[in-house]
N, C-alpha and C positions, 0 to 999 in steps of 0.2 A: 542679425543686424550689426552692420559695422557701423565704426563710430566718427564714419566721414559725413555724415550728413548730421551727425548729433553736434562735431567741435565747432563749427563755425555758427548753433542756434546760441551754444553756450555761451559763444563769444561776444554775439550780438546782445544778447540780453546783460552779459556786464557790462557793456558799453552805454546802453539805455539808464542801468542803475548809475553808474560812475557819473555819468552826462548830467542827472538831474539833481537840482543841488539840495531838496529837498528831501530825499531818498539817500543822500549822504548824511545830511546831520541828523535825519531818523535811526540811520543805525548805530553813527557817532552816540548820540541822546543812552543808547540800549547800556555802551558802557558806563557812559559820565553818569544818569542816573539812578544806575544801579550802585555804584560803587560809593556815591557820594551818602545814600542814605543809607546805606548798609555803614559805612564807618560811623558815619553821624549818631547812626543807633547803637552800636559799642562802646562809644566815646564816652555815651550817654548816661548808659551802663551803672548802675552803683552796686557793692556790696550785697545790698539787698538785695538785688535782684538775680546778679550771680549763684547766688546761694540758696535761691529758691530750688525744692524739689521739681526734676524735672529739666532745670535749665538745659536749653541746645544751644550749644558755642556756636555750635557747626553752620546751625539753623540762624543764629543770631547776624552771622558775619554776613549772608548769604538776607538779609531783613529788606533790604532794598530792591530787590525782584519784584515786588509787587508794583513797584513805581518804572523799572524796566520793562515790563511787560507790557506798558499801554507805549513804551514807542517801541517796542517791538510788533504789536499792532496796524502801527501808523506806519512803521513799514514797510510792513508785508500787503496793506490795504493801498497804499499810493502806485506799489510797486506793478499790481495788478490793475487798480483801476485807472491806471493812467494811461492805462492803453485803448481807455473808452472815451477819453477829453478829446476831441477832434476828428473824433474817425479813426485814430491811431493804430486800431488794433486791422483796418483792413489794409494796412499800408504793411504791416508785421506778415500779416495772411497772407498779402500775395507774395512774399518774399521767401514765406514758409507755408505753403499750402496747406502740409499733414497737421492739422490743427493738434494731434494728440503729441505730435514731436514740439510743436512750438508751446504748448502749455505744460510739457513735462518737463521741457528747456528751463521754461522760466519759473518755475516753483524751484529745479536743480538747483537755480543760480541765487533765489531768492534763499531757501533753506538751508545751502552752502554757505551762505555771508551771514546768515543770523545766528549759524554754528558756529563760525567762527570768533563771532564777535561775542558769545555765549562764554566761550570758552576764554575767552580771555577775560570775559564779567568773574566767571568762577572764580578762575585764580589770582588775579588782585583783590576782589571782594573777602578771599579767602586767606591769604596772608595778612590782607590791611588790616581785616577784621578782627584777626584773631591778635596784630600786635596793640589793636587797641585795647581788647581785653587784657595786654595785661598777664597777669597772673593767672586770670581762671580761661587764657588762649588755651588753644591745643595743638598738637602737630598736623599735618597731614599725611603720617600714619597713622593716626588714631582713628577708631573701627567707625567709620563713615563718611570720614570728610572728603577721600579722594571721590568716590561716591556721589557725594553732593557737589562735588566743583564739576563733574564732570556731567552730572544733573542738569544744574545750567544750564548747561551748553545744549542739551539736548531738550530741554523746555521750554525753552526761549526758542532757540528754533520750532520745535512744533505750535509752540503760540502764533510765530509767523505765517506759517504754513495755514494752520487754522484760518487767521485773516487774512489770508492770500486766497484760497478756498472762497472762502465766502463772498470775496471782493468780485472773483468772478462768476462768482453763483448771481448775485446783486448789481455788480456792475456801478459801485458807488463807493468809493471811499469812507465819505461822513452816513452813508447807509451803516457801513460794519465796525465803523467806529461806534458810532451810537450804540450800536446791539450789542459788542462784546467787550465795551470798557464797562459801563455797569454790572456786565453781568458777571466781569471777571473778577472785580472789586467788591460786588457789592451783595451781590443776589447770591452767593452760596453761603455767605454770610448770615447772611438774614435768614434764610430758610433753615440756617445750622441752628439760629437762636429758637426758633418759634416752633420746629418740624417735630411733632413728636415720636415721629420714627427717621432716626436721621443714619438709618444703613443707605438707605439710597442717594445721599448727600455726597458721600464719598467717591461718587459715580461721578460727579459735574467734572469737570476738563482738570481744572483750576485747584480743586481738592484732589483727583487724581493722581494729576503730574506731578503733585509739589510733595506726595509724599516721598519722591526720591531726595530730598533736601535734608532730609530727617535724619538723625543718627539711628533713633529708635521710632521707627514708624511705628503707629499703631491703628487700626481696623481693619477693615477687611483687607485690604490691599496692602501691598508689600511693596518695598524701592521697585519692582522693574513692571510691575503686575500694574502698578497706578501710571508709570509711564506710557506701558500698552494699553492701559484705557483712554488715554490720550491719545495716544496714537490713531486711536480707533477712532476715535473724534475727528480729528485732524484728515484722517481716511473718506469719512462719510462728507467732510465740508467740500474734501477735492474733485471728489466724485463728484457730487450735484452742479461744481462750478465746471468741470467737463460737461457735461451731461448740457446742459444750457450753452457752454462754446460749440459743442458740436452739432446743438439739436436745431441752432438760432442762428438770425442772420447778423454778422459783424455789426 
């Protein structure tokens, strides 16, 4: 396969994201509020807490991910389902017929920009962070922070991907909003408190991914082992949203 008929779906679908001004300040949102409450939580920071057994700098600077990831969702769910508002998506199809080239296009373009913008969450969140701690900062050679900056980038992207996945499995934006800000906030939480066998907790997306964050992971899964079970997550959402592009009428 050459990649003449791949550069101009690329191209198209940045122009679709750059054009819609709500799918700018979606990914805009992924930096500003990731960065804001991750300093805000170091700032916050006292003695005490620092000096608790256990403390992660790393993890600390890096605290605002959790509020990054619901517009890294809104994202990746507008990115795709706005091509269901109008009919949009059959005006895309005749333009690019091979539905598997136009849907691999636009996850490329979608996945590309949430890495991007990942990676640039990392490492302000990860300098800012660490000069707000202050004295208990740490470098970024100390054993796991390049690690975690670079985590980011690749969790936030597959978060997107996830809700990109699913947007066209559903075909609804506030559908996969609904389903996966709860559950990415809230429900592995919950079931962490109550589950009295909580090995398979580690398994949900959100537990998984985020143990690349960690300086010192701990359970079953390891920095890259919990991002491949994400991945794998992220895998099965894009599948089913193929599987319904290809199987169903625009």
């Amino acid at each position: 396969m050459t990649l003449a008929p791949v550069v101009p779906v690329l191209h198209s679908e940045w122009i679709k994201i750059r054009s819609v001004r709500g799918q700018r300040v979606a990914l805009a949102a992924i930096v500003a509020s990731t960065v804001a409450f991750s300093v805000l939580m170091c700032a916050t920071l006292g003695p005490e807490d620092t000096a608790e057994a256990g403390f992660d700098p790393v993890r600390a600077s890096l605290f605002g991910l959790n509020f990054g990831q619901i517009a890294a969702i809104c994202f990746g769910a507008t990115a795709v389902a706005g091509e269901y508002r109008g009919g949009a998506v059959r005006v895309s199809l005749t333009a690019v017929p091979r539905r598997g080239l136009f849907y691999a296009g636009k996850l490329a373009v979608v996945g590309l920009l949430a890495l991007a913008a990942g990676l640039l969450t990392g490492a302000v969140c990860f300098f800012a962070g660490q000069a707000a701690l202050g004295d208990h900062g740490v470098g970024i050679g100390e054993p796991g922070a390049l690690r975690a900056v670079v985590g980011c980038g690749l969790y936030l992207a597959l978060i997107t991907l996830f809700a990109a996945g699913l947007s066209a499995l559903l075909r609804s934006a506030p559908a996969v909003m609904g389903i996966l800000i709860p559950f990415l906030l809230m429900l592995s939480f919950v079931l962490g408190d109550v589950s009295e066998s909580k090995g398979w907790i580690d398994f949900l997306p959100d537990r998984a991914g985020q143990q690349i964050l960690l300086q010192d992971p701990s359970g079953p899964l390891g920095p890259w082992t919990g991002i491949g079970v994400l991945a794998l997550w992220v895998g099965a959402a894009a599948w089913a949203g193929f599987h319904r592009l290809s199987r169903r009428d625009a």
